[in-house]
PDB file of N, CA, C and O in Angstrom:
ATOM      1  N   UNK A   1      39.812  -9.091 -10.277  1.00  0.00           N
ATOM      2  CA  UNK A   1      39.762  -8.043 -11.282  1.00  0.00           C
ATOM      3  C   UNK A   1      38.690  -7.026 -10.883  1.00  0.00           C
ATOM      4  O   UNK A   1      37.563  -7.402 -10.559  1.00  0.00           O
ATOM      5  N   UNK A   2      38.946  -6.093 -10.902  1.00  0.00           N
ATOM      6  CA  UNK A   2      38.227  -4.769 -10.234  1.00  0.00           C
ATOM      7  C   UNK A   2      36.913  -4.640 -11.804  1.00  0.00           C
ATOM      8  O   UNK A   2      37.264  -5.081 -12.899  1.00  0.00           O
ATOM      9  N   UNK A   3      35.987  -4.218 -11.678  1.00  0.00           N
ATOM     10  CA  UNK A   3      34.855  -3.819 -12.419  1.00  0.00           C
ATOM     11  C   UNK A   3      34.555  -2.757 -12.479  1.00  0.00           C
ATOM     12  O   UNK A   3      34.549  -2.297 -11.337  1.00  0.00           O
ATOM     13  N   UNK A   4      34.274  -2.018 -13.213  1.00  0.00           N
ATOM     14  CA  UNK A   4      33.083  -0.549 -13.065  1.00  0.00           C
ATOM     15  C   UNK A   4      31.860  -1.151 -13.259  1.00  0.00           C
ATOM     16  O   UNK A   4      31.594  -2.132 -13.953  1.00  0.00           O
ATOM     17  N   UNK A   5      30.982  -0.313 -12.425  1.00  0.00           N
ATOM     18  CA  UNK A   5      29.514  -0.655 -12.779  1.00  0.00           C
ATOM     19  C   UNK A   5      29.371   0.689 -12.957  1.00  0.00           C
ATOM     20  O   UNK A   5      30.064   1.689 -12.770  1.00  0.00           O
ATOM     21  N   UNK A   6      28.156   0.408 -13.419  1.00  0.00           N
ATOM     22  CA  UNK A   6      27.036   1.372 -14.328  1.00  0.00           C
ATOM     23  C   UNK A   6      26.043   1.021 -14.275  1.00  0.00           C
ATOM     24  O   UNK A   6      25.592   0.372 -15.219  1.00  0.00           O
ATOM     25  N   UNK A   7      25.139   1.344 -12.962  1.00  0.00           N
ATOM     26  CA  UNK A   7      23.267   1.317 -13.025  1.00  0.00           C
ATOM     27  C   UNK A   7      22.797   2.668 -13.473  1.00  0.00           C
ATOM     28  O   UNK A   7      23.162   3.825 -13.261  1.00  0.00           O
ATOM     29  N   UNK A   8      21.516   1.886 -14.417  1.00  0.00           N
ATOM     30  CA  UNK A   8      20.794   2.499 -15.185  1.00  0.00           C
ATOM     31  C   UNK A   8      19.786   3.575 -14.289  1.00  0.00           C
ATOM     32  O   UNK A   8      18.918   3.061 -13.583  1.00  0.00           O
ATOM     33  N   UNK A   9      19.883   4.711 -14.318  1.00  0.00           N
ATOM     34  CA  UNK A   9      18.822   5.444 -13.724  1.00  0.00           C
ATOM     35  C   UNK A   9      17.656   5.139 -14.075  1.00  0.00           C
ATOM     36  O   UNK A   9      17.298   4.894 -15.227  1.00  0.00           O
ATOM     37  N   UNK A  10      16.795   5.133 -12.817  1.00  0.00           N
ATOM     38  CA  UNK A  10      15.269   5.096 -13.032  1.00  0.00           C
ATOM     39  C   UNK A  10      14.692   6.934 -12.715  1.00  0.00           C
ATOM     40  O   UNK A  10      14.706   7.621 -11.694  1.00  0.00           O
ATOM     41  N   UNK A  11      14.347   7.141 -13.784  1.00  0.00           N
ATOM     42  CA  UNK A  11      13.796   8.369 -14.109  1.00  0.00           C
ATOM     43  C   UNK A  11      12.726   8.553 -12.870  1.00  0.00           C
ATOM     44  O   UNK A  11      12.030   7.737 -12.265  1.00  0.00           O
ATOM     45  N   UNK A  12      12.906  10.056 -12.750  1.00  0.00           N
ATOM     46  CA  UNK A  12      11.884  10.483 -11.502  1.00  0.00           C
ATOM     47  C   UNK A  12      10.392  10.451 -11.638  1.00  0.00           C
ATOM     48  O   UNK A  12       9.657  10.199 -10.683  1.00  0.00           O
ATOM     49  N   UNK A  13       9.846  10.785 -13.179  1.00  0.00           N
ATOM     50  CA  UNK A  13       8.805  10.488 -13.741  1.00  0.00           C
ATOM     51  C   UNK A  13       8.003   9.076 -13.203  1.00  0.00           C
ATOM     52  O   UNK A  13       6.945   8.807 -12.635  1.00  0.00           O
ATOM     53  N   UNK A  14       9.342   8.254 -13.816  1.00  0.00           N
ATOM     54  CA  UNK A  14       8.612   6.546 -13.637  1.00  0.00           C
ATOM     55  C   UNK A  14       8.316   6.578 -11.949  1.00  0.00           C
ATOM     56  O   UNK A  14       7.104   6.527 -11.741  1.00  0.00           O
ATOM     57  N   UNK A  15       9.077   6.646 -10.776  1.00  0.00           N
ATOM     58  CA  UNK A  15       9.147   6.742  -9.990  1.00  0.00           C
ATOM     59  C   UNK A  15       7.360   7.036  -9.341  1.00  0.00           C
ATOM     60  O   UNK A  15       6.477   6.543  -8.639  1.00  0.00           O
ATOM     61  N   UNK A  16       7.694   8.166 -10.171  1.00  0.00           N
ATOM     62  CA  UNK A  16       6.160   9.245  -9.324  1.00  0.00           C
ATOM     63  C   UNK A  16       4.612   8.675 -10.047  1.00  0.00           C
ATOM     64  O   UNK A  16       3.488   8.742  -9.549  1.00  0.00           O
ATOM     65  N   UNK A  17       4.982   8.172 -11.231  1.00  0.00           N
ATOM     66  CA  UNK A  17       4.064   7.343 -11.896  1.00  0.00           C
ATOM     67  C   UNK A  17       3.615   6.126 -11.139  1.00  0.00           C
ATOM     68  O   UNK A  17       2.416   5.932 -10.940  1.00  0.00           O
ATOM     69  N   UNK A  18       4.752   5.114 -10.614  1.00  0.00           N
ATOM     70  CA  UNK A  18       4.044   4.280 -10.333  1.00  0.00           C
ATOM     71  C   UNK A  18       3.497   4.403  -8.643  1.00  0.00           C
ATOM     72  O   UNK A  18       2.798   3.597  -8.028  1.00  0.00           O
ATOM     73  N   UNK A  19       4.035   5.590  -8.207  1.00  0.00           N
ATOM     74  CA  UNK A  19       3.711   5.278  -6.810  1.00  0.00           C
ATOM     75  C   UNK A  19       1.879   6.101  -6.935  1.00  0.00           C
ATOM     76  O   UNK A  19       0.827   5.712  -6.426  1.00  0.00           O
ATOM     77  N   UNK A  20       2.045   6.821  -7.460  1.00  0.00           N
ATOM     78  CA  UNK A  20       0.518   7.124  -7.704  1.00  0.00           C
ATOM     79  C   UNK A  20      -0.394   6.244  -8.209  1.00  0.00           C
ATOM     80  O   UNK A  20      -1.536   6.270  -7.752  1.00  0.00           O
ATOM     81  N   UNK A  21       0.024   5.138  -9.436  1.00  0.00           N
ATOM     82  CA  UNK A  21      -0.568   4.119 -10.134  1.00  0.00           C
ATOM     83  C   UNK A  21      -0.572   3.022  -8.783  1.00  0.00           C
ATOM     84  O   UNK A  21      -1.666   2.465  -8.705  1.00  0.00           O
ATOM     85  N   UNK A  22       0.247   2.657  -7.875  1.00  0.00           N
ATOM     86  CA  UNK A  22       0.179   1.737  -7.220  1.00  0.00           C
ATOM     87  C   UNK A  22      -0.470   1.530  -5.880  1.00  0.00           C
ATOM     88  O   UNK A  22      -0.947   0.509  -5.384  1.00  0.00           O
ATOM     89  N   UNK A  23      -0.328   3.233  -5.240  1.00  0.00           N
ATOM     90  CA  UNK A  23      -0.433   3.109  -3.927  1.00  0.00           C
ATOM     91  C   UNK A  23      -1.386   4.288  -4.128  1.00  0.00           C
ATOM     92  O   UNK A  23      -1.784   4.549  -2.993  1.00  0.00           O
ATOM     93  N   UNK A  24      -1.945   5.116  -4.978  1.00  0.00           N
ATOM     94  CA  UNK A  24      -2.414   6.592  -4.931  1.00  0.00           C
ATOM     95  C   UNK A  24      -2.065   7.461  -4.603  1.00  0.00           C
ATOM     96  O   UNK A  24      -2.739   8.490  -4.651  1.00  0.00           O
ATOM     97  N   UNK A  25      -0.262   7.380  -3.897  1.00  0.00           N
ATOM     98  CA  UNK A  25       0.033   8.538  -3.291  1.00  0.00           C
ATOM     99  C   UNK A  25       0.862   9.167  -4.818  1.00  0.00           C
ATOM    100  O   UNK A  25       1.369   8.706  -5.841  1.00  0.00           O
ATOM    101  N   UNK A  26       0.602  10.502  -4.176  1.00  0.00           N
ATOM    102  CA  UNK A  26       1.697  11.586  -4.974  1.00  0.00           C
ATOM    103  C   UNK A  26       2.669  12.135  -4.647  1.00  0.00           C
ATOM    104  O   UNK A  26       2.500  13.009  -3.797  1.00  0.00           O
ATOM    105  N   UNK A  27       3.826  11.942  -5.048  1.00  0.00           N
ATOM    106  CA  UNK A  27       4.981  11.864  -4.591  1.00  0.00           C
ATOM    107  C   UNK A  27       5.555  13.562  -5.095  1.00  0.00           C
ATOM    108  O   UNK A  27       4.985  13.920  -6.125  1.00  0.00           O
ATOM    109  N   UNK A  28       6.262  14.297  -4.699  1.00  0.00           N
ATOM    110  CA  UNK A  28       7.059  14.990  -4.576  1.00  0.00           C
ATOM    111  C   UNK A  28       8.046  15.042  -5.428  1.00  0.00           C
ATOM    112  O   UNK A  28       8.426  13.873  -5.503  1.00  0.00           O
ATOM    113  N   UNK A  29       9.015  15.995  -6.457  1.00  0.00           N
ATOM    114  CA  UNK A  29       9.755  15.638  -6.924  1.00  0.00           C
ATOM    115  C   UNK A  29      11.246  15.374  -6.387  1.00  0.00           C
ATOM    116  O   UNK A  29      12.183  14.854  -6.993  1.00  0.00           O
ATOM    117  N   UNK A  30      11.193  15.980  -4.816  1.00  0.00           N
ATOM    118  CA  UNK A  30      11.847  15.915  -4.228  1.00  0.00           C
ATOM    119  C   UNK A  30      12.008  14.432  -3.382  1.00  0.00           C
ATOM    120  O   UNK A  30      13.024  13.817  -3.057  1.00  0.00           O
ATOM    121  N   UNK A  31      11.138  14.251  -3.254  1.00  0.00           N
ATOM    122  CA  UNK A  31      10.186  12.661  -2.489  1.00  0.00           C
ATOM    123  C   UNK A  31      11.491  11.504  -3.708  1.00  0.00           C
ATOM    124  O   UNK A  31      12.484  10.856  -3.375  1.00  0.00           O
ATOM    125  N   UNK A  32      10.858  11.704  -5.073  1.00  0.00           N
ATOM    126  CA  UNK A  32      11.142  10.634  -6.204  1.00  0.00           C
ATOM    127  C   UNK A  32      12.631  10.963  -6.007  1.00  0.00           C
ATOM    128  O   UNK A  32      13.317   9.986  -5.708  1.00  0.00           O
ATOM    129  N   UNK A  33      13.171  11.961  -6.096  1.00  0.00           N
ATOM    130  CA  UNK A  33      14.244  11.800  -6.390  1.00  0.00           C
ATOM    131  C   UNK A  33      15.288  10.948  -5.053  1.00  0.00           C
ATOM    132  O   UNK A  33      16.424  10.510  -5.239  1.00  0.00           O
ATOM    133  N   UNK A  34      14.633  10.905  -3.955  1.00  0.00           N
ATOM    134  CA  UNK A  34      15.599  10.360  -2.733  1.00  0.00           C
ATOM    135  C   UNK A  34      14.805   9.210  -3.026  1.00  0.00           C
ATOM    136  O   UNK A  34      15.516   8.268  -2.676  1.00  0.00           O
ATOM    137  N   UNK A  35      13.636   8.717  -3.510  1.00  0.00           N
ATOM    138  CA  UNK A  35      13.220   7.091  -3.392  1.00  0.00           C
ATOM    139  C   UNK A  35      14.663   6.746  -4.376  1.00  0.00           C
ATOM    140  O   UNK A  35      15.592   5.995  -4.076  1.00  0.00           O
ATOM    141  N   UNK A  36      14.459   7.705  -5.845  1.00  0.00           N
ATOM    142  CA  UNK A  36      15.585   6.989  -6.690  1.00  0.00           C
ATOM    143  C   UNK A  36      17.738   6.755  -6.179  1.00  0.00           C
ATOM    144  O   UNK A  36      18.555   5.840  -6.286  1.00  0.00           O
ATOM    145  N   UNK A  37      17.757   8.094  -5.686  1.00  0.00           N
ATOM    146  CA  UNK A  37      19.290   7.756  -5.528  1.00  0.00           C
ATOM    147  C   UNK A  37      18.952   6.511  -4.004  1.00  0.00           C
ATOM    148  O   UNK A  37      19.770   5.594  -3.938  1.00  0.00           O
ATOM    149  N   UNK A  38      18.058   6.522  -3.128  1.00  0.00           N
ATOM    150  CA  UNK A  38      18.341   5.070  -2.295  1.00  0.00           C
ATOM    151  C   UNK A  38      17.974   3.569  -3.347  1.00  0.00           C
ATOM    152  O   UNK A  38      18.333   2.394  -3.259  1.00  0.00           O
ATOM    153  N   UNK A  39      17.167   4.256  -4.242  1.00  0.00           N
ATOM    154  CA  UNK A  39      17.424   2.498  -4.760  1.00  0.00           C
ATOM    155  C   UNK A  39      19.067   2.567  -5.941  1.00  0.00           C
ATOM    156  O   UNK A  39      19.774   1.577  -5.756  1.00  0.00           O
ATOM    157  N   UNK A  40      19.447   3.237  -6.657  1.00  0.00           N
ATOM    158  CA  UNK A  40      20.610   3.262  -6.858  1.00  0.00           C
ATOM    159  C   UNK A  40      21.741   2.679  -6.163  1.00  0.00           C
ATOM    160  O   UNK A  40      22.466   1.825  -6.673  1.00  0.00           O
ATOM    161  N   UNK A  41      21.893   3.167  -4.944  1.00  0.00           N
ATOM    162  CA  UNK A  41      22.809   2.949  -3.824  1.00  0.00           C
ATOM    163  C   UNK A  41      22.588   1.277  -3.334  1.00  0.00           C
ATOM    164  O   UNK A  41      23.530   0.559  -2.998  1.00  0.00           O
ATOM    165  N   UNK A  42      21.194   0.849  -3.371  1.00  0.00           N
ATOM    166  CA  UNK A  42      20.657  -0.356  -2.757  1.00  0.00           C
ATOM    167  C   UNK A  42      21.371  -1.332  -3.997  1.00  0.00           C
ATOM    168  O   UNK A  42      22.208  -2.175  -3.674  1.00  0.00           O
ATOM    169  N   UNK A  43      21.029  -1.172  -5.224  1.00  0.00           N
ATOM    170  CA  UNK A  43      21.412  -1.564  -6.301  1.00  0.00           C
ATOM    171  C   UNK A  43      22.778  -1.998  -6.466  1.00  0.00           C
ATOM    172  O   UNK A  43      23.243  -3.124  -6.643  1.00  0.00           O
ATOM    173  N   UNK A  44      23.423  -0.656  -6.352  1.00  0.00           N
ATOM    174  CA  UNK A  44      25.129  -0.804  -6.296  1.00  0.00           C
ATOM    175  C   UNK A  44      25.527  -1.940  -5.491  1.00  0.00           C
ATOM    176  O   UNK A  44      26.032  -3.019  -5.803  1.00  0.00           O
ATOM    177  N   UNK A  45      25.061  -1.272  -4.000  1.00  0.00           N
ATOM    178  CA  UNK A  45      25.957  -2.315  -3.292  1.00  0.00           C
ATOM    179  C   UNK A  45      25.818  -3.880  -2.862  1.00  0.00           C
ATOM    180  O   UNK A  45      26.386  -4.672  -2.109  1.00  0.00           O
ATOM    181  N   UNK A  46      24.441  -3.859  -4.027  1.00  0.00           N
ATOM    182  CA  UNK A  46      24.018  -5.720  -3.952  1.00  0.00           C
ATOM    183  C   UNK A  46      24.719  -6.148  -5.363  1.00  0.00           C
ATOM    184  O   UNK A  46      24.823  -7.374  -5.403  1.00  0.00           O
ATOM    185  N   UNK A  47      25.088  -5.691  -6.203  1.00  0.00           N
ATOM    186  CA  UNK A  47      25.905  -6.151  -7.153  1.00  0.00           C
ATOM    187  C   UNK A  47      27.178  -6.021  -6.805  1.00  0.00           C
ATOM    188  O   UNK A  47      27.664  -7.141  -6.643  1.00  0.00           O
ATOM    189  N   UNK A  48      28.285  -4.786  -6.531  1.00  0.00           N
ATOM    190  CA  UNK A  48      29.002  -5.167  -5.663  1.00  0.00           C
ATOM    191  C   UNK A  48      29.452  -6.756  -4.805  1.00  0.00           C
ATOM    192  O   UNK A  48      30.288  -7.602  -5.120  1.00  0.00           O
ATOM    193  N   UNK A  49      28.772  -6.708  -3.969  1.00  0.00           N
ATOM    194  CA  UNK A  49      28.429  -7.866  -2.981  1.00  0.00           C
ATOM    195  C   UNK A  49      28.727  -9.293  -3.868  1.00  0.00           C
ATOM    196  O   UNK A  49      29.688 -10.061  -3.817  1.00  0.00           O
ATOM    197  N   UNK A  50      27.738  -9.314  -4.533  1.00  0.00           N
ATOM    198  CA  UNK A  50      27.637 -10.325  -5.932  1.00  0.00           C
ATOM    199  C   UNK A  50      28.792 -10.594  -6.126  1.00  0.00           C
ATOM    200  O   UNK A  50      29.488 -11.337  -5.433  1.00  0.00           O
ATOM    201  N   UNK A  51      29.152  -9.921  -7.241  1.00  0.00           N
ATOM    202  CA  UNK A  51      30.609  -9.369  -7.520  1.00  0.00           C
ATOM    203  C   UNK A  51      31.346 -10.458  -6.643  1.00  0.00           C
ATOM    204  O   UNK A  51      31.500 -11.651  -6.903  1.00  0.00           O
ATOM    205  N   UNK A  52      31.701  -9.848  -5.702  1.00  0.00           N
ATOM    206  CA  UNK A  52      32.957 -10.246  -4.943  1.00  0.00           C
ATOM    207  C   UNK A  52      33.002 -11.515  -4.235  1.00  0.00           C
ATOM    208  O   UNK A  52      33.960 -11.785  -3.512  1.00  0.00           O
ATOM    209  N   UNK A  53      31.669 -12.597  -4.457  1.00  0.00           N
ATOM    210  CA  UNK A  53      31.454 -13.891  -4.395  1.00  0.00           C
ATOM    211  C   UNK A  53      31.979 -14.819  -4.839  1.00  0.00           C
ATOM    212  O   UNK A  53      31.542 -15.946  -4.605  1.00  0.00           O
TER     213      UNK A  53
END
């Protein structure tokens, strides 16, 4: 049976928040936004994967 998924965006904010809170760097909004669509994509295709186990 085929599925839709639907991952939850992680906001660019949170993103740029914690990499400054974690590591001190300051991220770019351009920076956050490619950390976020690669973890999206990373996300997808490990549930996916799951999925089809």
């Amino acid at each position: 049976m085929e599925r839709t998924l639907e991952i939850k965006n992680i906001s660019i904010d949170e993103v740029i928040k914690i990499f400054k809170e974690e590591e001190g760097v300051e991220l770019t909004i351009q920076e956050a936004e490619q950390i976020v669509e690669f973890l999206k994509m990373l996300l997808t295709i490990t549930v996916k994967r799951f999925l089809d186990e």
